[in-house]
DRENMIDREN-846582 format. One line per field, with one value per residue: residue number from 0; residue in one letter; x, y, z negated of N, C-alpha, C, O in turn. Coordinates in steps of 0.02 Angstrom, whole numbers, plus 32768, in hexadecimal, padded with zeros to 4 digits. Layout:
% DRENMIDREN-846582
resi NUM, ...
resn A, ...
n.u X, ...
n.v Y, ...
n.w Z, ...
ca.u X, ...
ca.v Y, ...
ca.w Z, ...
c.u X, ...
c.v Y, ...
c.w Z, ...
o.u X, ...
o.v Y, ...
o.w Z, ...
//
This chain:
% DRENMIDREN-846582
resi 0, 1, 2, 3, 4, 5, 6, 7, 8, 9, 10, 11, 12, 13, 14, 15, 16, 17, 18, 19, 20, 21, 22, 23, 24, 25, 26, 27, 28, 29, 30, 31, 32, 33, 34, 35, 36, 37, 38, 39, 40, 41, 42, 43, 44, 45, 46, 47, 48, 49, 50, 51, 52, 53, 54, 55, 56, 57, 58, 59, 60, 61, 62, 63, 64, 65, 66, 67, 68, 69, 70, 71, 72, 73, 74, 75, 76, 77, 78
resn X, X, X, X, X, X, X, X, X, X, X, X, X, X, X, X, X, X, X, X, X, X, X, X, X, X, X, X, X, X, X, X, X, X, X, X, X, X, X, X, X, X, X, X, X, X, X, X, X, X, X, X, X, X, X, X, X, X, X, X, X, X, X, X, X, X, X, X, X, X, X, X, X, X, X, X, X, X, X
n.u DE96, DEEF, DEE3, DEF3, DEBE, DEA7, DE68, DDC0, DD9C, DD43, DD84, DE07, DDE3, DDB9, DE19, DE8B, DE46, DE50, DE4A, DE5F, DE9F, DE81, DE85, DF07, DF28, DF05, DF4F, DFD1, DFDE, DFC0, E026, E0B8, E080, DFFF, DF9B, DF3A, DF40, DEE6, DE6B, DDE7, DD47, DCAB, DCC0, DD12, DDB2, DE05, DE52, DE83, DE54, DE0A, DDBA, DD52, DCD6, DC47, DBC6, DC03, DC79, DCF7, DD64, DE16, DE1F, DDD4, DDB8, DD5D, DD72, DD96, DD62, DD89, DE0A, DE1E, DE92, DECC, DF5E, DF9F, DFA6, DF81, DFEF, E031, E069
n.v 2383, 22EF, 2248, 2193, 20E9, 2048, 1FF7, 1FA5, 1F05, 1EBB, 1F26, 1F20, 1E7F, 1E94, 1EDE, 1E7E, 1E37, 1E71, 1E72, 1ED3, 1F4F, 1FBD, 1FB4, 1FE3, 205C, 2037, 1FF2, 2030, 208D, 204E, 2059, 2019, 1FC9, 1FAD, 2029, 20A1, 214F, 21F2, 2259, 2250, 2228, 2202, 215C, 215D, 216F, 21F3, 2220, 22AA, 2327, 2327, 236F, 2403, 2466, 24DC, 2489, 23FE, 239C, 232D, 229D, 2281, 21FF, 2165, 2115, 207A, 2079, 1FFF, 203E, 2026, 2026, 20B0, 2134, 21D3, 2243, 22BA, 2366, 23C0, 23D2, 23B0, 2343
n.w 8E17, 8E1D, 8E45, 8E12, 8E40, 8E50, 8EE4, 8F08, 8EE6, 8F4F, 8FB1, 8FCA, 8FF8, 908E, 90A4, 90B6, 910E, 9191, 9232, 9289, 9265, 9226, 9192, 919A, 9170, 90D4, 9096, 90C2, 9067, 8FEC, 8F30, 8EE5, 8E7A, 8EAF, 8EBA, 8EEE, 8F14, 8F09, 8F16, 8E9F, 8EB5, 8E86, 8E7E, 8EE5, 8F1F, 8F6F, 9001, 903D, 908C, 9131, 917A, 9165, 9162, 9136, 912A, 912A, 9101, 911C, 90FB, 9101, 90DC, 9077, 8FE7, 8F9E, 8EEB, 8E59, 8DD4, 8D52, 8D56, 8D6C, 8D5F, 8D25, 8D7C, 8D70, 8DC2, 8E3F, 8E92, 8F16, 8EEC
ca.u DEBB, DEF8, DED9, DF0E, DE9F, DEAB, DE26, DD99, DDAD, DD46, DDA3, DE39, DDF2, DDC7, DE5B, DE9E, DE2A, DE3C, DE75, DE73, DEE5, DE4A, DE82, DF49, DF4C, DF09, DF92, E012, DFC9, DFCB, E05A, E0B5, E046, DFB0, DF73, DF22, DF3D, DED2, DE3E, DDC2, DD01, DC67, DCD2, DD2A, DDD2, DE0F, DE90, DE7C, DE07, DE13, DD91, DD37, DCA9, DC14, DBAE, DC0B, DCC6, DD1C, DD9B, DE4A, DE26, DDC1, DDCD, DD40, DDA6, DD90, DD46, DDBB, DE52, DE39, DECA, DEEE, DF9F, DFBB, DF8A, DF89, E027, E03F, E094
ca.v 2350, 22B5, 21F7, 215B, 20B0, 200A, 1FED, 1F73, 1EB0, 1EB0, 1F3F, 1EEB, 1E3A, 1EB3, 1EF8, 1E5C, 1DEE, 1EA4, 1E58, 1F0C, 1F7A, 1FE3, 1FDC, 1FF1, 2099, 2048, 1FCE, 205E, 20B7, 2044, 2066, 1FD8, 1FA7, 1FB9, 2054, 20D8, 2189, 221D, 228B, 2234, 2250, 21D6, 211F, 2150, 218B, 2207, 2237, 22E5, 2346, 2323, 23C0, 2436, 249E, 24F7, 245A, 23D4, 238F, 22DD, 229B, 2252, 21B9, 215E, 20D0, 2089, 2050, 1FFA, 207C, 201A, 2041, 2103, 2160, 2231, 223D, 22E8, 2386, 23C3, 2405, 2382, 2305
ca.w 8DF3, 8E3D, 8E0D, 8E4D, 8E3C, 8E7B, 8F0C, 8EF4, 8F10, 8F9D, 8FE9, 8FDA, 902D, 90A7, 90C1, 90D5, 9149, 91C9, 9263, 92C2, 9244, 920A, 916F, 918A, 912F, 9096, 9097, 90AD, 902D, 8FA8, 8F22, 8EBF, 8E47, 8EDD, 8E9E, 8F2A, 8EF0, 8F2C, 8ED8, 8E77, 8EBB, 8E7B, 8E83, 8F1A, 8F2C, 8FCA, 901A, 903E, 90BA, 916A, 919C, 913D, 917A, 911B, 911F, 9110, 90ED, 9132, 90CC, 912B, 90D7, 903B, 8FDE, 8F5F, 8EC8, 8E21, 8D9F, 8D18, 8D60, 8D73, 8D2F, 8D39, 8D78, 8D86, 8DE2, 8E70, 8EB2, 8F3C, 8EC0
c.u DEBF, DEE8, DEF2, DEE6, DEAD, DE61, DE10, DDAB, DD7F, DD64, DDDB, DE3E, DDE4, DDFD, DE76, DE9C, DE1A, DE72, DE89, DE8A, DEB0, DE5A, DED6, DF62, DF37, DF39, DFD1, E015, DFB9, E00D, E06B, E0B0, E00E, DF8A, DF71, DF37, DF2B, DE91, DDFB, DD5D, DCDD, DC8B, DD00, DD76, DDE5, DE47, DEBB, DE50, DE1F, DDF8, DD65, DD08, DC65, DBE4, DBBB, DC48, DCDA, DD5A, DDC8, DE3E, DDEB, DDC5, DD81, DD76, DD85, DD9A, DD8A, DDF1, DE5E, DE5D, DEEC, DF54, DFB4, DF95, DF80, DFBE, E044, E078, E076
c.v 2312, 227F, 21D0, 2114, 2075, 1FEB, 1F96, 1F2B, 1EA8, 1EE1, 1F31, 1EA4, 1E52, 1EBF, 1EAA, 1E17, 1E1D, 1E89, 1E92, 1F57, 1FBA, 1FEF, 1FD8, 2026, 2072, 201C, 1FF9, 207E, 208C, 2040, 2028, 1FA5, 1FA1, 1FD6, 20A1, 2123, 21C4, 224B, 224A, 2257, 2204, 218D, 2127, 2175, 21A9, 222A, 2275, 22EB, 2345, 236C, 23C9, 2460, 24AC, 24C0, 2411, 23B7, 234C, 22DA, 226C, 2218, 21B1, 210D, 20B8, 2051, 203E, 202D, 206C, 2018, 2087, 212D, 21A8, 2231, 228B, 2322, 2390, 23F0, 23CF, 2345, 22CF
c.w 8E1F, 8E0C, 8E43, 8E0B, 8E5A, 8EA1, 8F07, 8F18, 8F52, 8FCF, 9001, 9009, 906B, 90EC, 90E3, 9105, 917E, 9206, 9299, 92B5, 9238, 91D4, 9152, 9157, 90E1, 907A, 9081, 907F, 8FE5, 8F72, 8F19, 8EA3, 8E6F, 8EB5, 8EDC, 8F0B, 8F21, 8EF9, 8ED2, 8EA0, 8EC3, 8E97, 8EBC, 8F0F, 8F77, 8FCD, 902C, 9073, 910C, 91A1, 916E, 915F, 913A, 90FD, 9119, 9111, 90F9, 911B, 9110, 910C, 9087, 9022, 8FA1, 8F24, 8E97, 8DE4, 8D6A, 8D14, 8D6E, 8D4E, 8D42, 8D4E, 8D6E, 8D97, 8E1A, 8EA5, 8ED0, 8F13, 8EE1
o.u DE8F, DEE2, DF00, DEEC, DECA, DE32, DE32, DDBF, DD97, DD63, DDEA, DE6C, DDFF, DE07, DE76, DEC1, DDE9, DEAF, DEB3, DE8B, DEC9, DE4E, DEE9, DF8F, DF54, DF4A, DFF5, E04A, DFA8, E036, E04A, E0C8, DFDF, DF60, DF9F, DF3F, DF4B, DE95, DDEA, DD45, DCE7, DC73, DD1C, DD6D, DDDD, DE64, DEF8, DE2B, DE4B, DE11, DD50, DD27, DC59, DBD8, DB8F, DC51, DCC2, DD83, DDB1, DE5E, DDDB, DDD1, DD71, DD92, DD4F, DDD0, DDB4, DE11, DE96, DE45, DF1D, DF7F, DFF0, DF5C, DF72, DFB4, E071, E0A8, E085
o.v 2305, 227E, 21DA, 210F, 207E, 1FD0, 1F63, 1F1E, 1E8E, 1ED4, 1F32, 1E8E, 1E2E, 1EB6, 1EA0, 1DE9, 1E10, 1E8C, 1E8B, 1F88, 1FF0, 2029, 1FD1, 2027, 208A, 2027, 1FF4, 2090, 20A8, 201A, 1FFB, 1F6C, 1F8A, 1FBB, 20C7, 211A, 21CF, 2254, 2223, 2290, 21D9, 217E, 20F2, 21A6, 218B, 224B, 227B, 22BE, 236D, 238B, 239A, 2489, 247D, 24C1, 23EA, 23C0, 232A, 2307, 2247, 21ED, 21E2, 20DA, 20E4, 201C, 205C, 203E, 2097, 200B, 209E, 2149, 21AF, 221C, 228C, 231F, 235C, 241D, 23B4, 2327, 2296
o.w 8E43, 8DCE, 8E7E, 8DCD, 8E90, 8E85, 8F04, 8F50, 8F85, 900B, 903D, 902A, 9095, 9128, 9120, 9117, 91A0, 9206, 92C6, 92DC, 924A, 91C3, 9118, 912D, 90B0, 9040, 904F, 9067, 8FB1, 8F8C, 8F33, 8EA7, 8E4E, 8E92, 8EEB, 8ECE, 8F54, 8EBD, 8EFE, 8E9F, 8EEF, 8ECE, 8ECA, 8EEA, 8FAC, 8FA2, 902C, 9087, 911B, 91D0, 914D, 9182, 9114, 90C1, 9108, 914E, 90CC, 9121, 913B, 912A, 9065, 9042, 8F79, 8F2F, 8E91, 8DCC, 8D5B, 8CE1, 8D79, 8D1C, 8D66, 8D27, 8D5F, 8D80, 8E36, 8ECE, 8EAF, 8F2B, 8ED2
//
């Protein structure tokens, strides 16, 4: 299932006191309304899986967001 949140106020001041584009994707990646959307795991949202092995899995990206904006959008059929 997918979700989409709005990432935490300090990841946002963050974001925007990054003078060396560290955190450009989460810029590009915020919608409209500045809401992240990716799978839901323990406060964090992610992006999908960068690598996968037996012991342990790296996500292409994560964000930690505000719990009180987490909202189910959907499934998962690349929507």
């Amino acid at each position: 299932m997918k979700f989409k949140a709005k990432p935490t106020y300090a990841t946002l001041v963050q974001a925007e006191e990054d003078e060396f584009g560290e955190f450009d994707w989460l810029k590009e990646s915020l919608d409209e309304e500045g809401y992240i959307h990716g799978y839901y795991v323990d406060g964090y949202i992610l992006g999908g899986v960068e690598e996968v092995t037996d012991e342990y899995f790296i996500p292409i990206s994560w964000c930690h967001i505000d719990k009180s904006t987490l909202a189910a959008i959907g499934g998962d059929d690349g929507q």
